[in-house]
C-alpha positions as CSV (number, residue, x, y, z in Angstrom):
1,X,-71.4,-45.5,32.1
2,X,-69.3,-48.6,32.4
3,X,-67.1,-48.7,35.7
4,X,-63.8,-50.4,35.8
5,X,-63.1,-53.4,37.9
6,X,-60.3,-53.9,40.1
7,X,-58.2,-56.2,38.1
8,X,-59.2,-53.8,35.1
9,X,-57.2,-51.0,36.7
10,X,-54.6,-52.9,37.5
11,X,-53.6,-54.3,33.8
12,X,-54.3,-50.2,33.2
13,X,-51.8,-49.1,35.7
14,X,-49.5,-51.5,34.5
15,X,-49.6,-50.9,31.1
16,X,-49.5,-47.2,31.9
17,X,-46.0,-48.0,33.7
18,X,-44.4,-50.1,31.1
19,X,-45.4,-47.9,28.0
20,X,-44.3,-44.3,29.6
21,X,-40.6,-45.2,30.3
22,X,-40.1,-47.0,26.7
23,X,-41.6,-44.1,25.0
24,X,-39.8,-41.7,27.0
25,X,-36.6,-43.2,26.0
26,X,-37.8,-43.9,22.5
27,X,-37.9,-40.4,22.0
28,X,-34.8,-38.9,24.3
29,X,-32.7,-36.6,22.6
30,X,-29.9,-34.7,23.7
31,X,-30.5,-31.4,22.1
32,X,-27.1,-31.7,20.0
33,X,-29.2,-33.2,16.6
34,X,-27.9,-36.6,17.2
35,X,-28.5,-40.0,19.4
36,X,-24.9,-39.6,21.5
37,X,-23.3,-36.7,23.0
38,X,-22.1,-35.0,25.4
39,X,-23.5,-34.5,28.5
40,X,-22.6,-31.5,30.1
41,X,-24.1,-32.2,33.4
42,X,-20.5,-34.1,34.3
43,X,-17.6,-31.5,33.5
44,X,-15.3,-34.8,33.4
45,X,-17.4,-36.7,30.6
46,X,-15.4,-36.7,27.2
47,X,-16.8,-35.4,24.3
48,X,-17.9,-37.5,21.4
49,X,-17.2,-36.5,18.2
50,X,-19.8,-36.6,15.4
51,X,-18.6,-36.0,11.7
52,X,-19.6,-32.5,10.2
53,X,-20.8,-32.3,6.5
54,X,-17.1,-31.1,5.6
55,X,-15.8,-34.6,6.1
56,X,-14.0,-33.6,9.5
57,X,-15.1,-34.8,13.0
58,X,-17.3,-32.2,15.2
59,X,-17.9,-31.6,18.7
60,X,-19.7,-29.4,21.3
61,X,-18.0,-27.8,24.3
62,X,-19.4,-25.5,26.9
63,X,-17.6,-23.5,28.8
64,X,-18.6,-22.7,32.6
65,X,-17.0,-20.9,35.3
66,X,-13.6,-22.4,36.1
67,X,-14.2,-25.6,33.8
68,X,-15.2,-27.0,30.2
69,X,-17.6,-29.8,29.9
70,X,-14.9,-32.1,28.4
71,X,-11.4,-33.0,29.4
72,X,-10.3,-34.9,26.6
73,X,-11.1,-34.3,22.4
74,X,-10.1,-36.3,20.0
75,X,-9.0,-35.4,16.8
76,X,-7.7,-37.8,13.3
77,X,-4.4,-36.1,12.4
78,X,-5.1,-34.2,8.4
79,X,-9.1,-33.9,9.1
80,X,-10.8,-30.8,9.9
81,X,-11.8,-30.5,13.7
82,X,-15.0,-28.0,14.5
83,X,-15.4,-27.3,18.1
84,X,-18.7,-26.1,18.9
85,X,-18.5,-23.7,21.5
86,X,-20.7,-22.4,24.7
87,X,-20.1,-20.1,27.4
88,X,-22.4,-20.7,29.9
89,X,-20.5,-18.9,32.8
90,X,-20.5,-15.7,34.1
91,X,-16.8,-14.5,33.1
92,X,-15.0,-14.7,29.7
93,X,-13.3,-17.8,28.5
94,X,-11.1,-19.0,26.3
95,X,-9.4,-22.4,24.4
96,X,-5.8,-21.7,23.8
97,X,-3.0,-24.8,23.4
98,X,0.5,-23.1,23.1
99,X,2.5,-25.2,20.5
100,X,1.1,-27.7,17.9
101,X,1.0,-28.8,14.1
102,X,-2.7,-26.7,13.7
103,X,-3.6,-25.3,10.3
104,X,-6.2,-24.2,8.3
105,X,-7.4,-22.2,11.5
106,X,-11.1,-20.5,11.5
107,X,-13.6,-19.3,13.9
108,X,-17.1,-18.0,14.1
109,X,-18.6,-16.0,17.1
110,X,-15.9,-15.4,19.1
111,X,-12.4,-13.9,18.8
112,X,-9.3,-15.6,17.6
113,X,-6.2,-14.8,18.1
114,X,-4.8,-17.8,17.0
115,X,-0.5,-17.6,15.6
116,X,0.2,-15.1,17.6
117,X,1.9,-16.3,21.1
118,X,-0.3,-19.4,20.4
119,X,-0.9,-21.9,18.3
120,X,-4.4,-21.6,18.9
121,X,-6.4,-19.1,21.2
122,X,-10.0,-18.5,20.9
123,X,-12.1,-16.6,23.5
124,X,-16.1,-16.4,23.9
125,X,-17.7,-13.5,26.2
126,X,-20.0,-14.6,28.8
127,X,-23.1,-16.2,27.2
128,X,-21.9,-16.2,24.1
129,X,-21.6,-19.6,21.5
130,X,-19.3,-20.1,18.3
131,X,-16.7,-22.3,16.7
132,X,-13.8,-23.1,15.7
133,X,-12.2,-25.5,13.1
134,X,-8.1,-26.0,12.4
135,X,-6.6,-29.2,11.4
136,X,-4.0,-30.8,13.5
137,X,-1.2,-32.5,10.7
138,X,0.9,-34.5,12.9
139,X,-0.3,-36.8,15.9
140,X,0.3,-36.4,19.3
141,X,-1.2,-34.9,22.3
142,X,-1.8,-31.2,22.9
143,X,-3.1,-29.1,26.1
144,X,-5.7,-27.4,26.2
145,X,-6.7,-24.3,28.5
146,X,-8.4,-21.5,29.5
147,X,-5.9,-18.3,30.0
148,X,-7.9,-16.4,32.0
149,X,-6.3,-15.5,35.4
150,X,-6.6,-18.4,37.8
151,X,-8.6,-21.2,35.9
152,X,-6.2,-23.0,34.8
153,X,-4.5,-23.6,38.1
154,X,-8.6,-24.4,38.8
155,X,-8.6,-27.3,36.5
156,X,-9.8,-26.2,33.4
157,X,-7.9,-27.8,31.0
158,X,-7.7,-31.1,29.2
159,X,-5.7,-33.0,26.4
160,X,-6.5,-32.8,22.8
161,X,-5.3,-36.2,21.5
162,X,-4.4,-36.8,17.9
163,X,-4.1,-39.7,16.0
């Protein structure tokens, strides 16, 4: 049996400290299927859009109690939008702006009520995911917000800017 010497385990150690980290971030992913994202430990952080095999842009939202993970989307004005929804809180939620250019409106997963007193309104029960895509036609920007009885006034909502 061969025993180490000192100096041995110390150029071990070492290169046991520089390799770990690089490979650890090497292989970091964020769970979305891409190398950016959103991270949805900081409810301010704005979401980055990816592009969705339609040829629109695509992001992922969660919803939590009294806030969404983003405060701003962005949007390119005659391209489908997909917003990947999750509600990760304990009460129903919902994504509703009042007035806007929005067509081509459809949802998965959750229920939309979208033309109606809103432009858009889409609501997700408590642990629930799904999504929905519209295309904004005109640019400009739109608020967003959750209708349910206090959370707006809370803070959850954000601008959906459109360019």
């Amino acid at each position: 049996m061969t025993t180490m010497t000192p100096r041995s385990r110390l150029l071990t150690l070492l290169f046991a400290l520089l390799l770990v980290p690089a490979l650890l971030v090497a292989c970091a992913d964020d769970g979305n299927g891409d190398d950016g994202g959103l991270d949805t430990d900081d409810p301010a952080a704005t979401a980055e859009n990816g592009d969705d095999e339609n040829g629109g842009e695509e992001i992922d939202v969660e919803m939590v109690d009294i806030d969404y993970s983003t405060d701003q989307i962005d949007a390119t004005a005659g391209e489908p939008l997909t917003i990947n929804f999750e509600n990760t809180g304990a009460l129903v939620h919902d994504f509703t702006i009042d007035e806007g250019p929005f067509t081509d409106i459809s949802s998965e997963g959750g229920t939309d009520e979208s033309g109606g007193d809103w432009a858009i309104h889409y609501s997700l029960d408590p642990g629930a995911s799904g999504s929905l895509t519209f295309t904004a036609t005109e640019a400009g920007e739109y608020t967003f917000y959750c209708t349910v009885a206090g959370h707006r006034e809370a803070g959850m909502e954000g601008t959906l800017t459109v360019e």
